[in-house]
Backbone of each chain as ProteinMPNN parsed JSONL, in Angstrom:
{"seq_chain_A": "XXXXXXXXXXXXXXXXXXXXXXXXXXXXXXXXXXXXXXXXXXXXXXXXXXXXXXXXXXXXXXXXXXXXXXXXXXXXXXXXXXXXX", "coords_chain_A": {"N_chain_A": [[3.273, 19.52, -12.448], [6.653, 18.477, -12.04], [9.1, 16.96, -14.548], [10.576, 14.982, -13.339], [9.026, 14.295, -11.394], [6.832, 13.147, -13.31], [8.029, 10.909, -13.856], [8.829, 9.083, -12.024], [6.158, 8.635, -10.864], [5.416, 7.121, -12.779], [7.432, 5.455, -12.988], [6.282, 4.173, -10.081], [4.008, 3.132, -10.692], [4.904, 0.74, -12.525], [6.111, -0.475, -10.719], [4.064, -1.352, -9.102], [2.737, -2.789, -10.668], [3.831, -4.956, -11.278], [4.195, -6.411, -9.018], [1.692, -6.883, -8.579], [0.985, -8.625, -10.758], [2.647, -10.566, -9.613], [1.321, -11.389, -7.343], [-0.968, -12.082, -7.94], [-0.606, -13.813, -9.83], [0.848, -15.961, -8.209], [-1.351, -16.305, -6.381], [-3.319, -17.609, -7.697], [-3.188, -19.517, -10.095], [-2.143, -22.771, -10.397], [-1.939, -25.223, -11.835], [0.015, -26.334, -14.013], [-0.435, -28.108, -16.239], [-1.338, -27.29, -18.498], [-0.122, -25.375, -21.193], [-1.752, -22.862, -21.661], [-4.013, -20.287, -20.232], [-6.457, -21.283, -17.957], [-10.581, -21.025, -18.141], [-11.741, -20.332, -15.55], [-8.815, -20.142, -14.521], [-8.029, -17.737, -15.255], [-10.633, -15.804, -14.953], [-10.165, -15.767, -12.076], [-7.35, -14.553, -12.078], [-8.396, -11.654, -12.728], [-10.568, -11.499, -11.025], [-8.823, -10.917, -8.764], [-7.318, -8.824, -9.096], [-8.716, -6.611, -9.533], [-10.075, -7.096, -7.195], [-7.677, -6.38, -5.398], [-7.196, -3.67, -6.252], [-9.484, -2.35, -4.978], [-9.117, -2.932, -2.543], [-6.926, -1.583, -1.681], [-8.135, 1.08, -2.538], [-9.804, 1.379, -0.228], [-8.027, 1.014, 1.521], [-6.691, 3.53, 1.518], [-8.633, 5.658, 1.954], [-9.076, 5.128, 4.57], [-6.615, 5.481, 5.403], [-6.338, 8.231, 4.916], [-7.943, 9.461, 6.431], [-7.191, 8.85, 8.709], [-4.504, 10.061, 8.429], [-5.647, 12.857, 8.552], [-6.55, 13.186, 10.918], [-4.708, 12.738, 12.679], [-3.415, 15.106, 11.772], [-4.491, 17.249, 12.511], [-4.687, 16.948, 15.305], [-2.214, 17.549, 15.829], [-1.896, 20.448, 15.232], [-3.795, 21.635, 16.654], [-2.42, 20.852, 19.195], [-0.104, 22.247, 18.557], [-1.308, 24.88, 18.401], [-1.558, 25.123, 21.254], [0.357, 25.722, 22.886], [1.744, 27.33, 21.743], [0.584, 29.821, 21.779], [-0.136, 30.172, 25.404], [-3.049, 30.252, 26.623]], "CA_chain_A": [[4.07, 18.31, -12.191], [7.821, 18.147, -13.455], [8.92, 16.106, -15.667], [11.112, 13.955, -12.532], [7.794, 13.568, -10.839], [6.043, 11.964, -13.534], [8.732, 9.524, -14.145], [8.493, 8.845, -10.828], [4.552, 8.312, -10.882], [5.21, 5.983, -14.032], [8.254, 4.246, -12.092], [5.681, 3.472, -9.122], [3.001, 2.22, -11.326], [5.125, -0.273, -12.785], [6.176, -1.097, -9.745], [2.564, -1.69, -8.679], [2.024, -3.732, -11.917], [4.711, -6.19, -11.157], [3.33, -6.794, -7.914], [0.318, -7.397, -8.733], [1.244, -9.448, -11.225], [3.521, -11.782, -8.978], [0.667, -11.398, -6.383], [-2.125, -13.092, -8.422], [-0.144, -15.537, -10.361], [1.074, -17.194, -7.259], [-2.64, -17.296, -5.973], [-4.279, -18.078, -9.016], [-2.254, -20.042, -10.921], [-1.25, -23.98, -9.336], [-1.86, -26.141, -12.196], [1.285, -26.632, -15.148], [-0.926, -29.36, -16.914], [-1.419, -27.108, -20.197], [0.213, -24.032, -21.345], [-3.02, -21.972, -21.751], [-4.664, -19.852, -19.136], [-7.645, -21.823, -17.838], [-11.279, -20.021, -17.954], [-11.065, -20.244, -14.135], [-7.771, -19.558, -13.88], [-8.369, -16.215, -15.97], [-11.517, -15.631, -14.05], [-9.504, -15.673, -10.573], [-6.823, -13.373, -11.931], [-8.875, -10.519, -12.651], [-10.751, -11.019, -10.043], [-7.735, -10.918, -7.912], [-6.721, -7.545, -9.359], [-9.984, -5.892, -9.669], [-10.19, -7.315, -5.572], [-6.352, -5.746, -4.79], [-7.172, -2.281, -6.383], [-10.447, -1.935, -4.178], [-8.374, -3.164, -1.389], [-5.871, -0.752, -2.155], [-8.33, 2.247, -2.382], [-10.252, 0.758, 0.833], [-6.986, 1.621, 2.197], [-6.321, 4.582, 1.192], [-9.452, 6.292, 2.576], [-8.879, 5.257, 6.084], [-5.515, 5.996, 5.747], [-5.995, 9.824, 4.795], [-8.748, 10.059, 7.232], [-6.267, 8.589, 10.873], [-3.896, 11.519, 8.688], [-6.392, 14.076, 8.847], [-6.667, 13.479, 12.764], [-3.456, 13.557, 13.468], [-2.507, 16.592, 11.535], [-5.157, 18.573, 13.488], [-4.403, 17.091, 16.301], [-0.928, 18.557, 15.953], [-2.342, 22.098, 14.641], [-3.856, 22.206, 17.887], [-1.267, 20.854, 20.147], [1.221, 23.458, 18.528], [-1.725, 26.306, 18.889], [-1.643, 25.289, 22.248], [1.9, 25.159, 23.658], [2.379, 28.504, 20.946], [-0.209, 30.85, 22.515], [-0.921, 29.553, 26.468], [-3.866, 31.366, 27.325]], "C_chain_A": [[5.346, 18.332, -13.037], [8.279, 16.577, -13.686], [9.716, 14.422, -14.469], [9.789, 13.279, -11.766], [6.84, 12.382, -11.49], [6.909, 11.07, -14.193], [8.987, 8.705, -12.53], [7.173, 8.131, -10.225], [4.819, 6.522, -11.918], [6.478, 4.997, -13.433], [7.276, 2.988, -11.248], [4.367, 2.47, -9.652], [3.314, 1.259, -12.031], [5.629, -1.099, -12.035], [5.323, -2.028, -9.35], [2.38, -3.225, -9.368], [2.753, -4.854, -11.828], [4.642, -7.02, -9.522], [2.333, -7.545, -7.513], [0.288, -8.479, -9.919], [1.821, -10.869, -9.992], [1.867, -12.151, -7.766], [-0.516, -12.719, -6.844], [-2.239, -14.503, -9.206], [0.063, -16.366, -9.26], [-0.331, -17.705, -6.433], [-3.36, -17.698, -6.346], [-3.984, -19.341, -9.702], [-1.217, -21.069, -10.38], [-0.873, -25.192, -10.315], [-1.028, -26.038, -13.461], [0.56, -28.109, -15.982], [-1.056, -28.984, -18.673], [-1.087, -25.697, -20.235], [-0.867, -22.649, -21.634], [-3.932, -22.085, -20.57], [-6.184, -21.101, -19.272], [-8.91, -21.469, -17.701], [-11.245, -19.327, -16.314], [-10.042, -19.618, -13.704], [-7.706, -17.927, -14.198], [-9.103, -15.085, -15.201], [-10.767, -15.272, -12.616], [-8.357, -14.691, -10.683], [-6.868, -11.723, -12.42], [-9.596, -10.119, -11.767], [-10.044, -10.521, -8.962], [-7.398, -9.314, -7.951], [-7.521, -7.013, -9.219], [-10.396, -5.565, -7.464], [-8.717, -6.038, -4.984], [-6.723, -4.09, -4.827], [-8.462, -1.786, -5.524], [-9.891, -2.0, -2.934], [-7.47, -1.766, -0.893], [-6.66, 0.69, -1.37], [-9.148, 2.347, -1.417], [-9.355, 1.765, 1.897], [-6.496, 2.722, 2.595], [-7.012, 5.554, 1.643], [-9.265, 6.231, 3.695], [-7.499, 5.933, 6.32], [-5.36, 7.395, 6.095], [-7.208, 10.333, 5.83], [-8.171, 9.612, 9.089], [-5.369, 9.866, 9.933], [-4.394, 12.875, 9.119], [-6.315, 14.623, 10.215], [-5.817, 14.311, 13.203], [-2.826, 14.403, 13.11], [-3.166, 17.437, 12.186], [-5.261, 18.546, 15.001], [-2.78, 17.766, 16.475], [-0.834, 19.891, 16.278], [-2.714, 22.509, 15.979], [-3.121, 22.007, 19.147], [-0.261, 22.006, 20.277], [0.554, 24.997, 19.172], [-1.622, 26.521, 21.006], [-0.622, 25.895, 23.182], [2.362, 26.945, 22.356], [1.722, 29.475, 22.262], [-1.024, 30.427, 24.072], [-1.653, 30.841, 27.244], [-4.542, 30.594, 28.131]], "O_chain_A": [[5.369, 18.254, -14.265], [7.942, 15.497, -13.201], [9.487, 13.234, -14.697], [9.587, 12.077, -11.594], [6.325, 11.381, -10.993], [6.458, 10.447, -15.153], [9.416, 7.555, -12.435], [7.157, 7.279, -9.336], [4.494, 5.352, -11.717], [6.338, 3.775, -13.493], [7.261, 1.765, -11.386], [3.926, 1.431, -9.159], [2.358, 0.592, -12.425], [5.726, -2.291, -12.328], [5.572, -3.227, -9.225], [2.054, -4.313, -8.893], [2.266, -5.852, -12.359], [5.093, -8.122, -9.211], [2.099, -8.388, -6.648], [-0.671, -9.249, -9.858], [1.226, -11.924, -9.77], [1.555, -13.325, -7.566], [-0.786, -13.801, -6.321], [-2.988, -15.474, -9.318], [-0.478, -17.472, -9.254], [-0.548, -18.829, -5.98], [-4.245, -18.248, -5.69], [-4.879, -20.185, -9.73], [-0.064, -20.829, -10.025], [0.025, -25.997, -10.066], [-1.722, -25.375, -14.232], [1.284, -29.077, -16.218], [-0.969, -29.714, -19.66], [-1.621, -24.879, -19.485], [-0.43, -21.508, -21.782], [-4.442, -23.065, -20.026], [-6.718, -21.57, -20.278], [-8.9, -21.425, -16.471], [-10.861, -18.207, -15.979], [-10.044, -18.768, -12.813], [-7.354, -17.077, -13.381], [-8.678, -13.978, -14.871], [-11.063, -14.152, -12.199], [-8.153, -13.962, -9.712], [-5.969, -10.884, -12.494], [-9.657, -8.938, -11.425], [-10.589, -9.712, -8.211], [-7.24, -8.665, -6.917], [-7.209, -6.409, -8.192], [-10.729, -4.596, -6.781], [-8.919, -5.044, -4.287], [-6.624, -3.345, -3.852], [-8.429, -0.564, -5.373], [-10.172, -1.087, -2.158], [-7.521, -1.175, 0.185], [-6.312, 1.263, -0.337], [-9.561, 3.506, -1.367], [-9.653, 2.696, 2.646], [-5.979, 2.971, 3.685], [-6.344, 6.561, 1.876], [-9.222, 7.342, 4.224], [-7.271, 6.75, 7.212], [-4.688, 7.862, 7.014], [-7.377, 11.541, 5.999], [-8.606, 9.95, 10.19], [-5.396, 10.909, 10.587], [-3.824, 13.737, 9.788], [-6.137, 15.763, 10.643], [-5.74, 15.444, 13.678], [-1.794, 14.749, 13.686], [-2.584, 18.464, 12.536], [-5.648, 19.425, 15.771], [-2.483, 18.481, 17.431], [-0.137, 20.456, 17.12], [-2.192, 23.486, 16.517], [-3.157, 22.832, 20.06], [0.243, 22.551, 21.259], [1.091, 25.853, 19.873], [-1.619, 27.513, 21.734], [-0.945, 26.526, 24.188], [3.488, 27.432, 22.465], [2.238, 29.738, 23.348], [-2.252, 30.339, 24.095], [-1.292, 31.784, 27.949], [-5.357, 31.081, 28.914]]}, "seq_chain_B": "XXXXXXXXXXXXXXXXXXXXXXXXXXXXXXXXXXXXXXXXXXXXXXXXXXXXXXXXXXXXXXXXXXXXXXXXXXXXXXXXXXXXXXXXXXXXXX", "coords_chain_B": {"N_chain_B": [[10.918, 15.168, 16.365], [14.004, 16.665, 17.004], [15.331, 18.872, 14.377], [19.038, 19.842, 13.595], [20.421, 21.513, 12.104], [19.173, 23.936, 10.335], [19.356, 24.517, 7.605], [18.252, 25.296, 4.075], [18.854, 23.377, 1.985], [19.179, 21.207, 3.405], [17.137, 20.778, 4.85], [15.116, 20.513, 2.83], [16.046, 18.222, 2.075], [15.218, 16.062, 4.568], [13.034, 16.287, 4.194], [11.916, 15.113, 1.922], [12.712, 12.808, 2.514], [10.771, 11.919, 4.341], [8.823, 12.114, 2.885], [9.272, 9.832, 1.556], [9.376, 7.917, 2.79], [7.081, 7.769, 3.765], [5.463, 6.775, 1.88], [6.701, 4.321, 1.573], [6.028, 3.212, 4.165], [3.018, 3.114, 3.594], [2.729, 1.964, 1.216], [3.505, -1.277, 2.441], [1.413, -1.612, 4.624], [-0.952, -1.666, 3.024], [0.138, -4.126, 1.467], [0.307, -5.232, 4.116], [-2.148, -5.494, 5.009], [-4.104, -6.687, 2.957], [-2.87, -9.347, 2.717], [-3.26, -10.389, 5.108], [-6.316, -9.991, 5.493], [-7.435, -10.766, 3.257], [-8.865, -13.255, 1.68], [-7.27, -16.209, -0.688], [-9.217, -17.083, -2.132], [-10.313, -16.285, -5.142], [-13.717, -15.521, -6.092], [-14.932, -13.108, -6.537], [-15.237, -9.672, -7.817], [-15.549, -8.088, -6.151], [-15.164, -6.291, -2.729], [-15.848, -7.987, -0.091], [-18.001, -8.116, 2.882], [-17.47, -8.621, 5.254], [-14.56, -8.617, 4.697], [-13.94, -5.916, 4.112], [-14.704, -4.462, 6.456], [-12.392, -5.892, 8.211], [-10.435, -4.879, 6.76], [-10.463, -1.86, 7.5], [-10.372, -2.444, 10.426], [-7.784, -3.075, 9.873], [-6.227, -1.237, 9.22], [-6.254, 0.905, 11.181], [-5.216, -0.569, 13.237], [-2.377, -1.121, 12.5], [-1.153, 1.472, 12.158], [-1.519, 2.003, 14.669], [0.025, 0.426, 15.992], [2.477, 1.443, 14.463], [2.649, 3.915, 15.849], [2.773, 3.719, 18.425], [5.534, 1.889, 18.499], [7.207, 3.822, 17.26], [7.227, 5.648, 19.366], [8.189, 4.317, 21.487], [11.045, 3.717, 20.445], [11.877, 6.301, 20.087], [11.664, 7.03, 22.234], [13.736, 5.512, 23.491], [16.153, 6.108, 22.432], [16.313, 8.562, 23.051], [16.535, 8.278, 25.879], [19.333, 7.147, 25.306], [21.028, 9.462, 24.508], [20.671, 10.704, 26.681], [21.904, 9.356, 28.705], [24.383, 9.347, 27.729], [25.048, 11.93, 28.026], [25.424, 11.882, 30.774], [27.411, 10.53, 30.894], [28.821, 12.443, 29.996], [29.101, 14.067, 31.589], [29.777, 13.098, 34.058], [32.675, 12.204, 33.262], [33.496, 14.873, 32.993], [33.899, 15.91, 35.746], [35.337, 14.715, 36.955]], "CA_chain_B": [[12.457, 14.681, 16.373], [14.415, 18.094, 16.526], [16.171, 18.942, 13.354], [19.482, 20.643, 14.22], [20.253, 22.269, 11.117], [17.773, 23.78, 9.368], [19.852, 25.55, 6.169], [16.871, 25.096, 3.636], [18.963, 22.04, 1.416], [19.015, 19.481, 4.07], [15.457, 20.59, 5.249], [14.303, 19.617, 2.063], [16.412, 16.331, 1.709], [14.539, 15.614, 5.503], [11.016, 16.519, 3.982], [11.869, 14.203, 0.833], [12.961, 11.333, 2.89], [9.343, 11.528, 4.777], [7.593, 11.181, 2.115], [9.578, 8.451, 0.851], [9.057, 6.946, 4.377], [5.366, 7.423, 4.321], [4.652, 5.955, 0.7], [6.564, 3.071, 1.74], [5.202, 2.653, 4.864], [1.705, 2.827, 2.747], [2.962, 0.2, 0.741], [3.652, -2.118, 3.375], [0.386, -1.599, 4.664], [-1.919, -2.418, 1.979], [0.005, -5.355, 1.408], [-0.224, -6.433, 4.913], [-3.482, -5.653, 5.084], [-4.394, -7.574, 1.986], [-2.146, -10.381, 2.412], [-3.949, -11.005, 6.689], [-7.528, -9.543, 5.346], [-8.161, -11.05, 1.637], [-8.713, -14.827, 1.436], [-6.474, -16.225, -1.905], [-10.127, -17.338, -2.837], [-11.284, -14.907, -5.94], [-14.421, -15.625, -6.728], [-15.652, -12.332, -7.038], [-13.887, -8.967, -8.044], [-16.091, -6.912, -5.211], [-14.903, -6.533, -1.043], [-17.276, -8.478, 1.026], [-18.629, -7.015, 4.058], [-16.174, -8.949, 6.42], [-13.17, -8.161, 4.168], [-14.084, -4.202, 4.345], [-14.747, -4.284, 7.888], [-11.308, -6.423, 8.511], [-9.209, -4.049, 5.882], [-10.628, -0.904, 8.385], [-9.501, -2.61, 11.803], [-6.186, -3.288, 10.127], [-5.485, -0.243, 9.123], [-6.516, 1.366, 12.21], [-4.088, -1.531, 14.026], [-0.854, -0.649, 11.744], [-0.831, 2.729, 12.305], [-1.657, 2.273, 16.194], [1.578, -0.115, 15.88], [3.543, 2.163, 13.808], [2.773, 4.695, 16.783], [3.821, 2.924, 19.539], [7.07, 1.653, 18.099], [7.686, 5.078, 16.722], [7.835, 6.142, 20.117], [9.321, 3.609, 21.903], [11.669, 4.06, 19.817], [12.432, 7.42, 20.535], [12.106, 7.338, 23.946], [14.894, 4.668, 23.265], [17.227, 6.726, 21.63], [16.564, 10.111, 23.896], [17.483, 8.014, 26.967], [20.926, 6.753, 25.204], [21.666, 10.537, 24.722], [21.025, 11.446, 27.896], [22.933, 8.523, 29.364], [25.697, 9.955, 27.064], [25.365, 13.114, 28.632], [25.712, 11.939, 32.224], [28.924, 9.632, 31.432], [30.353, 13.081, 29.516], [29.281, 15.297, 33.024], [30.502, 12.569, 35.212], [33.91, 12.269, 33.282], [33.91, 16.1, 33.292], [34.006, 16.333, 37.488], [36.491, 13.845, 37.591]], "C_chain_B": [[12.851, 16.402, 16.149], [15.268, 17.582, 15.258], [17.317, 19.978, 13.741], [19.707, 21.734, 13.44], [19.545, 22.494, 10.112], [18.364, 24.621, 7.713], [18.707, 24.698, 4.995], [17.102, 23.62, 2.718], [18.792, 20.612, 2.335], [17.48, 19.63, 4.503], [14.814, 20.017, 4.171], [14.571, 18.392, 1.533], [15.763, 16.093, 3.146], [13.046, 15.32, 5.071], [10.719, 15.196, 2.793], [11.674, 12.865, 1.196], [11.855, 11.056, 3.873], [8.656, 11.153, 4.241], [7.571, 10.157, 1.456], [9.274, 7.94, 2.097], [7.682, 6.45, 4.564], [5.003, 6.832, 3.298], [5.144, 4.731, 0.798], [6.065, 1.889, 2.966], [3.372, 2.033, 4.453], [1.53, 1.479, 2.281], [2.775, -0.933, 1.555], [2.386, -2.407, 4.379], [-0.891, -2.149, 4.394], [-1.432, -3.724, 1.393], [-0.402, -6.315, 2.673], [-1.393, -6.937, 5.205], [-4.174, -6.574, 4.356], [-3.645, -9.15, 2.262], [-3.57, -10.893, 4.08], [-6.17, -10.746, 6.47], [-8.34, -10.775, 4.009], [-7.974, -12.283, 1.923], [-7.853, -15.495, 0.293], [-8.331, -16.948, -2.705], [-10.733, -16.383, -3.702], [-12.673, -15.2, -6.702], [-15.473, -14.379, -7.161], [-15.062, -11.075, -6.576], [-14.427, -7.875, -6.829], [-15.539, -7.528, -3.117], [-16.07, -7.054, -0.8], [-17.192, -7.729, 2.172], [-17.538, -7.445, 5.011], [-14.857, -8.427, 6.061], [-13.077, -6.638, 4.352], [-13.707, -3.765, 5.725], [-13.146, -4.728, 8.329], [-10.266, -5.442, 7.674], [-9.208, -2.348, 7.147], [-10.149, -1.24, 9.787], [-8.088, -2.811, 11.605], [-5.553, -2.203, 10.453], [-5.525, 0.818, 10.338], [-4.871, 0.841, 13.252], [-3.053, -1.096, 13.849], [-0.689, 0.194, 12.256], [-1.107, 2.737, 13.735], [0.048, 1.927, 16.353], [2.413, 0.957, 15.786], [3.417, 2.91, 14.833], [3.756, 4.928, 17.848], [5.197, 2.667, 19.041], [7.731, 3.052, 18.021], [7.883, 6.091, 18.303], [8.492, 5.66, 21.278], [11.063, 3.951, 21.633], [12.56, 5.526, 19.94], [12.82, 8.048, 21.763], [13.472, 6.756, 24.252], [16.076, 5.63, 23.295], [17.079, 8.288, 22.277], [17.178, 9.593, 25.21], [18.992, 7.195, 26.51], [21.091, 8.043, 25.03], [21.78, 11.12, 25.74], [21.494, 10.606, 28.49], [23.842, 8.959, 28.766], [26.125, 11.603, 27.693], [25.431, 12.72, 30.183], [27.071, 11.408, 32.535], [29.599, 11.548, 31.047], [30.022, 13.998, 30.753], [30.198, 14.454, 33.684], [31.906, 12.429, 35.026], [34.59, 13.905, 33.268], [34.294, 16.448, 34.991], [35.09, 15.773, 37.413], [37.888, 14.383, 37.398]], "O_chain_B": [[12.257, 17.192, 15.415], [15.738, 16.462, 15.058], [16.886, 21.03, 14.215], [19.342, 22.847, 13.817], [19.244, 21.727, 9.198], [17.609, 25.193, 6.927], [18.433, 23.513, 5.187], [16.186, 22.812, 2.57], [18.434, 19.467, 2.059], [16.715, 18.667, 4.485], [14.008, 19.107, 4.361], [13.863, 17.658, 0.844], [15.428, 15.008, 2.671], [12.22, 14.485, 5.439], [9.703, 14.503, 2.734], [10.954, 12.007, 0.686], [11.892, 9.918, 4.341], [7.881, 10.229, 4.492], [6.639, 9.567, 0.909], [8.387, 7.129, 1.829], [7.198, 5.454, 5.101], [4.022, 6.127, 3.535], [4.461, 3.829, 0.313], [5.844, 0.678, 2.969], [2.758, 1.034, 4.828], [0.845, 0.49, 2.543], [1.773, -1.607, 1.318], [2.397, -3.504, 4.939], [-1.663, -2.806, 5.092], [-2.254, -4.471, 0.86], [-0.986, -7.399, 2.681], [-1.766, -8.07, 5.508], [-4.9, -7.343, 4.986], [-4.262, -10.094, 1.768], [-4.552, -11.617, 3.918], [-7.039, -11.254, 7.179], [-9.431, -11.346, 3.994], [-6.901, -12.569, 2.454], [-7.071, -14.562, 0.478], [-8.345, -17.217, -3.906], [-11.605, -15.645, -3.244], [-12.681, -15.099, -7.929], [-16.484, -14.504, -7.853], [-14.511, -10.972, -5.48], [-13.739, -6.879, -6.602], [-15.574, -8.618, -2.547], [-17.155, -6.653, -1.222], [-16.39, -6.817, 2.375], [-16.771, -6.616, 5.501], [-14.109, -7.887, 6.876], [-12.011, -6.193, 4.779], [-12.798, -3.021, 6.094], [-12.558, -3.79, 8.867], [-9.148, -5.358, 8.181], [-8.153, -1.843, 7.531], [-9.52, -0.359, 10.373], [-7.248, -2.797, 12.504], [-4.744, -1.972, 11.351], [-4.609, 1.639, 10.309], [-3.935, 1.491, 13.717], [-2.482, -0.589, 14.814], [0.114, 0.009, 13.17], [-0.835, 3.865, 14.146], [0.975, 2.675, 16.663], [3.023, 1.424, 16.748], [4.543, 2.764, 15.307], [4.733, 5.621, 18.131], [6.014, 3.536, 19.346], [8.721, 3.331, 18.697], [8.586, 7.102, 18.319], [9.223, 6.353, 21.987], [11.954, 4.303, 22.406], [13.785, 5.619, 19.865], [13.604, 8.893, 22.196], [14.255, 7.276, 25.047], [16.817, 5.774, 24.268], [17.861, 9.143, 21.862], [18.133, 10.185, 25.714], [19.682, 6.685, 27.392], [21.835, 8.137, 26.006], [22.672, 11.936, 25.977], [21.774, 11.228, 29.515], [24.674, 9.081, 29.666], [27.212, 12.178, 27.745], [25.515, 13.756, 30.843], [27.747, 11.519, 33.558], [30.595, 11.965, 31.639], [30.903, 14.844, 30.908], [31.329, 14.872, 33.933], [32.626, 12.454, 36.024], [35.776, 14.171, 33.459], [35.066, 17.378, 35.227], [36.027, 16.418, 37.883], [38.854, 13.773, 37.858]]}, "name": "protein", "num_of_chains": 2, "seq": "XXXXXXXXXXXXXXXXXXXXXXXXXXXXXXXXXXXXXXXXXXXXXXXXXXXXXXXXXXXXXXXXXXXXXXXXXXXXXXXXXXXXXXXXXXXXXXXXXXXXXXXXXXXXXXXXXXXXXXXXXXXXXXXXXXXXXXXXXXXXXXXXXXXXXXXXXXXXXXXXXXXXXXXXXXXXXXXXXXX"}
């Protein structure tokens, strides 16, 4: 890995992190009555995150398994249309 | 999509700008998925069985989407070139 890649990696993961931040405060987090997190409210934004990153890697499995398809459906489209026997 | 020139620098600014295409299509994805799938209720940090099941038909959905469009889309934009090639024959006869 060079050295642009993993500033790149560490770009996207703070990306992530500010995301997920904005993501869980706005659904967690309604009541301005006292400046300290509430156990609840605490409670709801880890669950929130803990929920997103399963979501996330939920995702991520189906995703690389519709790529899988369609790269071998390619592989054999091209073998086809290469060599017509 | 043909590529016309393939000299090996722009092939690999084409290959770059895919995979920036596909990690932000990703992105866009897993949020929509999450945003139309996940309830804002967290009471507990594990997928439920409906939320799993509903995160797998999205993503299935998206990427059917993204398909379709993606070749709409192209079919789009191959029949404006070949309408461009019939005005430049037809002003060639004339």
């Amino acid at each position: 890995m060079t050295e642009a890649d993993q500033i790149k990696t560490f770009k996207d993961f703070l990306v992530q992190y500010n995301k997920l931040s904005e993501l869980c405060f706005n659904d967690c987090i309604h009541d301005f009555t006292s400046r300290n997190l509430r156990p609840s409210e605490d409670k709801c934004t880890v669950n929130c995150m803990e929920k997103y990153l399963r979501t996330n890697q939920r995702v991520s499995q189906r995703f690389h398994e519709f790529q899988m398809v369609a790269n071998e459906n390619m592989l054999a489209l091209a073998q086809k249309s290469g060599n017509p026997s | 999509m043909a590529v016309p020139l393939l000299d090996p620098a722009k092939l690999q600014l084409v290959q770059e700008l895919e995979i920036e295409m596909m990690s932000d299509m990703y992105n866009r994805l897993v949020s929509a998925c999450h945003r139309k799938c996940i309830p804002v209720k967290y009471h507990e940090p594990e997928l439920g069985k409906g939320e799993s099941v509903c995160l797998d038909r999205c993503v299935a959905k998206y990427l059917d989407v993204h398909e379709r469009i993606g070749k709409k889309l192209s079919n789009m934009s191959q029949g404006e070139a070949e309408a461009d090639l019939t005005k430049i024959n037809l002003q060639d006869k004339k």
